[in-house]
N, C-alpha and C positions, 0 to 999 in steps of 0.2 A: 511562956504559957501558951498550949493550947489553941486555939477557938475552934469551938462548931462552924461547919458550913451554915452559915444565914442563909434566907429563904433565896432563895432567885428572884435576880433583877427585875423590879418592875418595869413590863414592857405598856407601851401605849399603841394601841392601833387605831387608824384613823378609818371613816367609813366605809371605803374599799374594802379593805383587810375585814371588817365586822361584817359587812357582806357577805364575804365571802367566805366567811369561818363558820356565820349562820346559816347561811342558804336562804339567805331572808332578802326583802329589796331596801332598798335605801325609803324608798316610800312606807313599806311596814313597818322597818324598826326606828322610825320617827311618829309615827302614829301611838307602836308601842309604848314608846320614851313619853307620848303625849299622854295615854293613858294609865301610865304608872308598871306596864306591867316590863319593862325593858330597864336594863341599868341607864339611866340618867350619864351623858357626856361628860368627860372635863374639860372644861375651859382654857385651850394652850397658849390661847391667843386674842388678839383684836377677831380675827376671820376664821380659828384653827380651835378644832374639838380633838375631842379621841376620847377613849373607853383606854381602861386598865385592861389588859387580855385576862387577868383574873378574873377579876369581876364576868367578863363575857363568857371563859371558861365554867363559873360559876352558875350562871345563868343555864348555858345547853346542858351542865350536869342536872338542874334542876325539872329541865323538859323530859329527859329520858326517865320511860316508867321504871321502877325500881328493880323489875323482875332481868334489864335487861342489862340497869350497870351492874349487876353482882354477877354479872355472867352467865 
């Protein structure tokens, strides 16, 4: 039998990486996180966070106005 390719591996990046994927600072997108408007961290560890890069993919699809992702 078959299978479809399943989706792609979830990746996890840690705050550097979310940095620098937003153009955002470590100080704003803990503010953001703080006021609801930023993907919430996952917990890797006792010390250690990280975001899904979907979810944070999701997110800057979500900032661009519309006129600019259809092309």
């Amino acid at each position: 039998m078959h299978h479809a390719q399943s989706a792609a591996p979830r990746k996890i990046l840690r705050i550097r990486q979310v940095c620098e994927k937003t153009g955002m600072s470590r100080a704003w997108i803990y503010g953001a996180i703080k006021s609801g408007s930023f993907p919430a961290p996952l917990r890797l560890g006792i010390r250690s966070i990280g975001w899904e890069e979907q979810g944070i993919d999701g997110w800057i699809s979500s900032r661009i106005p519309k006129e600019v992702n259809n092309g």
